[in-house]
N, C-alpha and C positions, 0 to 999 in steps of 0.2 A: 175744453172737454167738460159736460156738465155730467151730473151725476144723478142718476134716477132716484126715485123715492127707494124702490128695491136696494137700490147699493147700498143707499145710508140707513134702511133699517137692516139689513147683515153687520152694517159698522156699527152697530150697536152694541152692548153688552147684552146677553140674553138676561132676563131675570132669575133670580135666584132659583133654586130649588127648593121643593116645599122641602121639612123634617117633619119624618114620624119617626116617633120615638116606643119602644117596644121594651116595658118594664114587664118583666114576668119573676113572680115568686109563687107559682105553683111546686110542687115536687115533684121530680120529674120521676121518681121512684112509683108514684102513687097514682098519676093523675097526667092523663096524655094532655092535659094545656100545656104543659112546655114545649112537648113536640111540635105541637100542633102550631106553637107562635113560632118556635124556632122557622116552622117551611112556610107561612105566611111571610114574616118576616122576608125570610131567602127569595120568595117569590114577588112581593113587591121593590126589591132592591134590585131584583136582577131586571126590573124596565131603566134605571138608570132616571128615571123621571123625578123620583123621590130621595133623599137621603136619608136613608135608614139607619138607628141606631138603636142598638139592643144594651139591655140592661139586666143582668142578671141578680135577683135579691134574695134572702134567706138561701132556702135548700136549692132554690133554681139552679142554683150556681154548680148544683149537681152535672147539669147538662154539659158541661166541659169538662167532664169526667174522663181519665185515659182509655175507659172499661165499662161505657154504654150499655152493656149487656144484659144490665142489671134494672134498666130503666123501661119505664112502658115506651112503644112503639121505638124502642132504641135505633131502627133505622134511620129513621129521620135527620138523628143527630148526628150517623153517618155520612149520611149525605144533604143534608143542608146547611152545616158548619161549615164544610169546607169552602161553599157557594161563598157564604157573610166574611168569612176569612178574606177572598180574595180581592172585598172592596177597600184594602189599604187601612181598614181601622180597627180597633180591640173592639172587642167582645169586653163591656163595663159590667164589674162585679163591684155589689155591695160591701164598701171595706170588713165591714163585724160579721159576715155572713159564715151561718156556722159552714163547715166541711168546707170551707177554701182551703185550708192546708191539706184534704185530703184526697185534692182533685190529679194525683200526678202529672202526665206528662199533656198537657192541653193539647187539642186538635187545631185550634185557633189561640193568638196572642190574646189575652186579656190586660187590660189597665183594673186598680181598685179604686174607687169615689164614694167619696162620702154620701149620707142623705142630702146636707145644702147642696151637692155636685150634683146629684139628680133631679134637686125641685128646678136648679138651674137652668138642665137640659130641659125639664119639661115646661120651664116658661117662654123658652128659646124655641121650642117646636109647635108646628101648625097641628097636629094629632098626637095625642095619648095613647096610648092601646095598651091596656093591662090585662094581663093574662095570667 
């Protein structure tokens, strides 16, 4: 039995997935860029094409707030958290970032990383996107 060129490139490995990585320290009190990357973000993750990963730094980290209500286009982060949520990974906050103790009960898991844990991620990824 011999094997076609089709069969052996499916036995292949596919290539990697590109990362984009998604650092945002806007306030999401003040200034709809955090909304606005939160559903960017949720909308290129949901092709599955990309691996996306979000990072939340100073007041951003607002966005994981129990009580959105308070924030501009506060839908958003109703309904595009829960999207980033169900790809299996935290939602990264900046360790020293102020209002992290005051976020109570998250919408999504979050992990905390330092700045080297970030420049990390961003040498690690094919896209930056600061917002």
């Amino acid at each position: 039995m011999t094997t076609s060129p089709q069969d052996s490139r499916s036995a292949l490995s596919s290539p990697p997935r590109r990362k984009a990585l998604f650092v945002i320290n806007s306030d999401p009190r003040t200034s709809p860029r955090t909304a606005e990357a939160i559903r960017i973000a949720a909308g290129v993750g949901t092709w599955r094409k990309i691996e996306v990963t979000v990072v939340l730094c100073e007041t951003a980290v607002m966005a994981l707030s129990e009580f959105p209500d308070d924030l501009v286009d506060e839908d958003h982060f109703r309904r595009y958290l829960p999207i980033i949520g169900e790809w299996g990974r935290p939602v990264f906050v900046e360790t020293g970032a102020p209002l992290l103790n005051d976020l109570g009960q998250t919408p999504v898991p979050y992990e905390r990383i330092t700045i080297s844990q970030l420049a990390a991620m961003a040498a690690d990824s094919d896209y930056v996107l600061r917002f």
